[in-house]
ZAMARGU-4260 file (C-alpha; in steps of 0.2 Angstrom, whole numbers, plus 5000, padded with zeros to 4 digits):
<rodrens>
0) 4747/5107/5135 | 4760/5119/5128 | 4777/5118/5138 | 4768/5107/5151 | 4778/5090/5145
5) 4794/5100/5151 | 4798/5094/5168 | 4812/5107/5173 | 4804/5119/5177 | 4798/5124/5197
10) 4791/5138/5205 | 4808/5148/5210 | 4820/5137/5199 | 4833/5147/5189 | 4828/5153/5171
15) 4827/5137/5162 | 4828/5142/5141 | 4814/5133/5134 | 4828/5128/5118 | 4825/5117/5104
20) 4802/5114/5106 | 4791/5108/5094 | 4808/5106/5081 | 4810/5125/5082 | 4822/5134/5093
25) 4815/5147/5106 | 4831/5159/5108 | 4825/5172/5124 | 4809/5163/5128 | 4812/5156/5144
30) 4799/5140/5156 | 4790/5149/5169 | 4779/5140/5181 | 4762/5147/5183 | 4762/5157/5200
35) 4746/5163/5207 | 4747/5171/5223 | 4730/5172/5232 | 4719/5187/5220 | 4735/5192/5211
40) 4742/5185/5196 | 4742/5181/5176 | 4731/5163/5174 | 4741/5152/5161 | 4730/5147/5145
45) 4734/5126/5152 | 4744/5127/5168 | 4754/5123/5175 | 4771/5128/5162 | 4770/5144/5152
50) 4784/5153/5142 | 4791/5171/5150 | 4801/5185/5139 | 4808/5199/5143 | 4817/5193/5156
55) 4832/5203/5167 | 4847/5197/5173 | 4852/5205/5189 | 4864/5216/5181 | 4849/5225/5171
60) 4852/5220/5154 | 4840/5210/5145 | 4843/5189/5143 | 4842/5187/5124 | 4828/5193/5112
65) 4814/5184/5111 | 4811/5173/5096 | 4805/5157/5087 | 4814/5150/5075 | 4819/5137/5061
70) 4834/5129/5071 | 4846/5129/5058 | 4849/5126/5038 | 4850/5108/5044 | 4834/5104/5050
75) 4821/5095/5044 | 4809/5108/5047 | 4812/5122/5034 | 4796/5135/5037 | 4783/5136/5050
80) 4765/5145/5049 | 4758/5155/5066 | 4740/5152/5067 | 4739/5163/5085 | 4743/5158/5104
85) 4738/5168/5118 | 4747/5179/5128 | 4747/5193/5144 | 4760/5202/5152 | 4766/5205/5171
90) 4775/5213/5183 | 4791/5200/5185 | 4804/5198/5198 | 4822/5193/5194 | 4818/5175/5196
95) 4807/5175/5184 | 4790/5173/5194 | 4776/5183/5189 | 4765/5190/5198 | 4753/5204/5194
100) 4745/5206/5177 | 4750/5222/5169 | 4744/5231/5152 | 4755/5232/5137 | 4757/5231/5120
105) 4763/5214/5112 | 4774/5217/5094 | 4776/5199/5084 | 4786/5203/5069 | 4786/5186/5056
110) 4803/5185/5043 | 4808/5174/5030 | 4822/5164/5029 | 4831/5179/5019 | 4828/5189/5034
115) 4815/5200/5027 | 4802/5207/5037 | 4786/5198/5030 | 4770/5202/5044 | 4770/5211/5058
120) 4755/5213/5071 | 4750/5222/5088 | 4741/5215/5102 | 4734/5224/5116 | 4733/5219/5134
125) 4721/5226/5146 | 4720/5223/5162 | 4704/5222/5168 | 4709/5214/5188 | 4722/5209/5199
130) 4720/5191/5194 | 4715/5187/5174 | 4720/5177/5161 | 4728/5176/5145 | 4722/5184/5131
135) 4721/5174/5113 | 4733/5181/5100 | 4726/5179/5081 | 4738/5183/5068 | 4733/5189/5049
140) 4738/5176/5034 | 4755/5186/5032 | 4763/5175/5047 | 4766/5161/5035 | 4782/5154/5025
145) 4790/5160/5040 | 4810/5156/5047 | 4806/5168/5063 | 4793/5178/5072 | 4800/5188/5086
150) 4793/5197/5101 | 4793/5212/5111 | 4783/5221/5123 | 4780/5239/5127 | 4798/5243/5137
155) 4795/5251/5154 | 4795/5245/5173 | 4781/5246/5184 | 4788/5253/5201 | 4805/5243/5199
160) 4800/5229/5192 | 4804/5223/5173 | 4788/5221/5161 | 4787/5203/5154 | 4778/5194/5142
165) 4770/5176/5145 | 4766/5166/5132 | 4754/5148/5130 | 4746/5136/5118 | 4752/5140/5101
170) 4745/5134/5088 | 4757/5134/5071 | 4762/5122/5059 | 4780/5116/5051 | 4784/5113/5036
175) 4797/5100/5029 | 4806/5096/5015
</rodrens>
């Protein structure tokens, strides 16, 4: 359901920015397209559409940090409250197809709209097989009030191959006014 609506993205397009979503801005989050390849690969919470991080451009360098956010002192929505949403990472090519699940360690920082650091919370992925889904993300009570939450994973490569995050199915709520 999450991302699904978005029509732009297909298996081996360009990075697509997922953008303004939702009436919050997702700087660094990019539209994947859920790839399994025969026993291998990362199964989407609602396929087909996803969101990927972590992202490389060809010259090594990451795309943009990953974040969601309030898109700007003009809108209408002025806060927003992460319930949880689920998540895995994966090995990555270039092009942004993922392919084998791959364990990590996923950081979600929450700040308000003075850019203070209000929550922050770990999540582990295991990976248990060669093909597996998403794990849920639950966040504790301090993720609320919030103007951004951003993401990181556990830097590294795997052979030589960027890490990335994929993300599904949030569940949050704005707040306006």
């Amino acid at each position: 359901m999450w991302f699904d609506d978005r029509k732009d993205a297909t298996p081996g397009s360009p990075v697509i920015p997922v953008a303004v979503y939702k009436l919050l801005n997702w700087p660094g989050i990019n539209l994947g397209v859920n790839v399994v390849v025969g026993n291998t690969g990362v199964i989407t919470q609602s396929p087909p559409n996803d969101a990927v991080f972590n992202l490389e451009t060809r010259a090594g360098s990451l795309l943009k940090p990953a974040s969601i956010t309030v898109q700007n002192g003009n809108s209408a929505v002025k806060s927003f409250k992460l319930f949880s949403f689920y998540y895995a990472c994966a090995a990555a090519t270039q092009e942004g197809l993922v392919s084998a699940p791959a364990p990590c360690t996923l950081t979600i920082k929450g700040f308000n709209a003075q850019g203070t650091q209000v929550a922050s919370q770990s999540f582990v992925y295991e990976v248990k097989a060669l093909k597996q889904g998403q794990a849920l993300a639950t966040v504790d009570s301090h993720f609320t009030g919030l103007y951004k939450v951003s993401f990181e994973v556990d830097g590294g490569l795997i052979g030589n191959t960027a890490k990335v995050g994929v993300l599904d199915t949030f569940s949050l709520a704005t707040c306006t006014g």
